[in-house]
N, C-alpha and C positions, 0 to 999 in steps of 0.2 A: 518286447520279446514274448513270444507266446510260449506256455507250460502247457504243450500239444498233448493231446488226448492220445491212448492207443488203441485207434479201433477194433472192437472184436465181434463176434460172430453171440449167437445169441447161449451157444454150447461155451463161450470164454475164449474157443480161439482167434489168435491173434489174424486177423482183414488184413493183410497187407496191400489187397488191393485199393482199399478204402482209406489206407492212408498213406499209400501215393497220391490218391486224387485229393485228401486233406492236404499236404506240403503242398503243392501244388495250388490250390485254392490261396493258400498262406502268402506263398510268394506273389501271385496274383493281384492280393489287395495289399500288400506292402509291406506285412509282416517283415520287421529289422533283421529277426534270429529266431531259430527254432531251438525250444529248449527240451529233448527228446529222451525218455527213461527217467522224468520227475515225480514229484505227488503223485501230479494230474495226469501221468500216465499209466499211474498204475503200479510204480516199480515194485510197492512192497507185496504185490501178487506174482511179479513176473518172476520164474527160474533164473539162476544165473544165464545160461545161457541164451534165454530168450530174450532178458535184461540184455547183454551184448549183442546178439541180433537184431533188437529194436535201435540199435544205435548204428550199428553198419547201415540197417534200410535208410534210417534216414540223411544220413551222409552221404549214402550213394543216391537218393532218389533225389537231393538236393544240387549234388555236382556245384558245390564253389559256390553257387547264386547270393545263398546269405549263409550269415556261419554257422552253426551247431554246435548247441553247449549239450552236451552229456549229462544226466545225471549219472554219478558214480558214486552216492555216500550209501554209506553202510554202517550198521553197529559192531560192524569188525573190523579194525583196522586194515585184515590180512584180506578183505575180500574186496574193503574196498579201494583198496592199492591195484587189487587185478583188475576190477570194473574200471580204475582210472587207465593203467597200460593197455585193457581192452580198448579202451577209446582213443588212444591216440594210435594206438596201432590201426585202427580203423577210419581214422582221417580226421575226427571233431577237431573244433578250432578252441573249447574251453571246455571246465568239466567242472562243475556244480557240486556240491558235496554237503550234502546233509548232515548236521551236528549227530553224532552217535547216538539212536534213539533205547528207550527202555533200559539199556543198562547204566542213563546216569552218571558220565563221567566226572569229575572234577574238572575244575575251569584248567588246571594244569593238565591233565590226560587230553582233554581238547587244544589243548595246546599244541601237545609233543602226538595224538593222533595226525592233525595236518598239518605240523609240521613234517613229518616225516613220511608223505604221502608229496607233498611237494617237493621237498627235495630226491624222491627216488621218481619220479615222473615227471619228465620237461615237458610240460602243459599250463597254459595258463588256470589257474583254481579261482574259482568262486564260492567261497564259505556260503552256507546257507542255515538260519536262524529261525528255528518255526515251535517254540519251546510250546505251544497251544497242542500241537500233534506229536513232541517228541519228549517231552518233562524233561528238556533239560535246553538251560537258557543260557546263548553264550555271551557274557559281560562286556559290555564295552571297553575294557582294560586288556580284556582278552584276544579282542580284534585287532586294538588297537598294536599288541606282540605280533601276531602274523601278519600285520600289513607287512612287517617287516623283514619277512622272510620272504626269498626270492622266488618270483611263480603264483604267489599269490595274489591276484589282482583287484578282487571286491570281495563284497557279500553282498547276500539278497538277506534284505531285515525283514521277517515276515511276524515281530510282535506287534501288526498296527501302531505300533507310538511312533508318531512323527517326531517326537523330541528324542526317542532313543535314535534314530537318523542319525538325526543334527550332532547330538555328543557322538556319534562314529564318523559324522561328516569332520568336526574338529580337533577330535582327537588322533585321526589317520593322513587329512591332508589331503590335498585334490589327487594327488599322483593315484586315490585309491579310490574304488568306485562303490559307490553305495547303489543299492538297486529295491527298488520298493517290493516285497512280496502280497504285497497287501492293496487289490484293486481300488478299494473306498479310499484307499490315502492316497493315492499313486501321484495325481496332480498336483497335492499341495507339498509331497515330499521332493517333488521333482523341479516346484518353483522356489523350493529351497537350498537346491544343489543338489540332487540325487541325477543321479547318472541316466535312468529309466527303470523300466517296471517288466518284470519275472510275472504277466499277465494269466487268470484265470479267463477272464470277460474277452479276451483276444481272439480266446477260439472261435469266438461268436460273431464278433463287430472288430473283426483285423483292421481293417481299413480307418473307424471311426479312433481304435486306440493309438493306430499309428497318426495318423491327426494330431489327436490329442496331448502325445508323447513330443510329438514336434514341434507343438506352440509353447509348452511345460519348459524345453528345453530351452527355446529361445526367448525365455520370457514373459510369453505374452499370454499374462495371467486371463486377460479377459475372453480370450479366444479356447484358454485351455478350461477357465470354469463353464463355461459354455456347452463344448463338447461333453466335456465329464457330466454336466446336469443330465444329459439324455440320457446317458450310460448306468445311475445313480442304481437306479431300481435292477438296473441287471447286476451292477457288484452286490445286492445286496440277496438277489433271487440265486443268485447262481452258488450261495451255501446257506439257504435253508434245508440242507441235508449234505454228507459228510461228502468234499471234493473228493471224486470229479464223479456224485452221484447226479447233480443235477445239468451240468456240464453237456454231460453225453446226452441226456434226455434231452437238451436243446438242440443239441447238433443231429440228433434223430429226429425231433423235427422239422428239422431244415432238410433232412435228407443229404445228409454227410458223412451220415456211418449208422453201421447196423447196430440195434440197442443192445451190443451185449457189453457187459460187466462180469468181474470172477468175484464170485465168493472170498471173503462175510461182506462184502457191498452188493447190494439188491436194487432193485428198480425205482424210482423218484414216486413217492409213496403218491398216489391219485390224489389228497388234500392239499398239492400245494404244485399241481398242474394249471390251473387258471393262473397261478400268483405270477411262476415262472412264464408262461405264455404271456401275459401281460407287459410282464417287463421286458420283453423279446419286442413285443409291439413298438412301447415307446421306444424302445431304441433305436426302430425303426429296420430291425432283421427279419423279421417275417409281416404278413399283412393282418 
């Protein structure tokens, strides 16, 4: 699943033509789902309202092909309940929900937060886990209470620890979907039993991660170490500077969207242009 970029203009407005031809490109090389209004698109620059326009365009520029997960988390409980009835009012097939950032809940407030965002919104949820960008880390104990609760389907675990996975993988039980946030782990969390990967590298090499997501899934380690070797150098290029600074600079030059970014995120600093071009090479997305 790709965590789609929202193209913008070099002023910060939002290209909507530029990511119709993005989705489009997604679908093309086999991208599963599109994960639209996340990190990596920006959300905590976008207006409320622009935040729900990004999630209508992409639903509607998608029409049914693959599903759309929404992001809808918020450090408010009260906005991010509307970003989630925003999104189903507007069609998405699941809605992604970011652990309450800066204000630090307790593991019981993160509790009775999604809990009570699932039970007033009939939409399938996806907890999401990224205490690296949000200071606050949601327990294994904790997830393992809202598997339990109806409507919530997975998380995406984005502390890179492949062992924290596994203790969510066996403490929640198949019926509950673990999803890797974290590209450098992706393959070996996924030959573990992880469900797939909430992808940065996707927006880049769609085709190569759906590959790779595919042999992970059935298996077949040797085909998914493989693929993932090529890929190595781009999970590791593509946050030498805070997502989605280096992202977009890639997909700029591929000519996929025009280099703007909003403020306080600024341009992919010149010292670490060969490094990212480099790994774009090996992985075989540009010449």
């Amino acid at each position: 699943m790709v965590a789609v970029v929202t193209p913008m203009q070099e002023g910060g407005a939002i290209d909507y033509r530029a990511f119709a031809d993005l989705i489009e490109f997604h679908i093309g090389e086999g991208t599963d789902a599109l994960v639209a209004a996340g990190t990596t698109g920006e959300s905590a620059t976008l207006d409320f309202e622009e935040h729900r326009e990004v999630i209508r365009f992409a639903v509607g520029q998608v029409r049914g092909r693959i599903p759309v997960i929404a992001g809808t988390g918020a450090n408010s409980t009260r906005e991010a309940l509307e970003l989630t009835r925003g999104a189903k009012e507007s069609g998405a097939d699941a809605c992604l929900l970011v652990t309450p950032y800066y204000n630090k809940p307790t593991q019981e407030g993160l509790y009775l937060h999604h809990k009570l965002i699932a039970e007033s919104v009939d939409i399938p949820q996806i907890l999401y886990n990224v205490p690296g960008r949000t200071a606050c880390d949601m327990l294994p104990a904790t997830v393992q209470r809202l598997s339990r609760v109806p409507g919530i389907a997975g998380i995406k675990e984005a502390t890179g620890s492949i062992e924290r996975s596994n203790d969510i993988m066996q403490l929640c039980g198949k019926d509950f979907a673990v999803y890797c946030g974290e590209d450098i782990a992706a393959a070996e969390t996924m030959l573990r039993g992880a469900r797939g990967v909430i992808s940065v590298t996707a927006n880049v090499a769609p085709a190569q991660m759906h590959e790779m997501c595919k042999a992970a899934l059935a298996g077949d380690r040797a085909r998914a170490e493989q693929i993932d070797a090529r890929l190595h150098g781009l999970h590791q290029a593509l946050f030498l500077e805070s997502n989605p600074i280096p992202v977009k600079w890639a997909l700029h030059r591929m000519n996929r969207i025009p280099p703007g970014l909003r403020l306080p995120l600024t341009p992919l600093a010149a010292d670490f242009h060969d490094e990212v071009h480099a790994a774009m090479r090996r992985a075989g997305v540009v010449q």
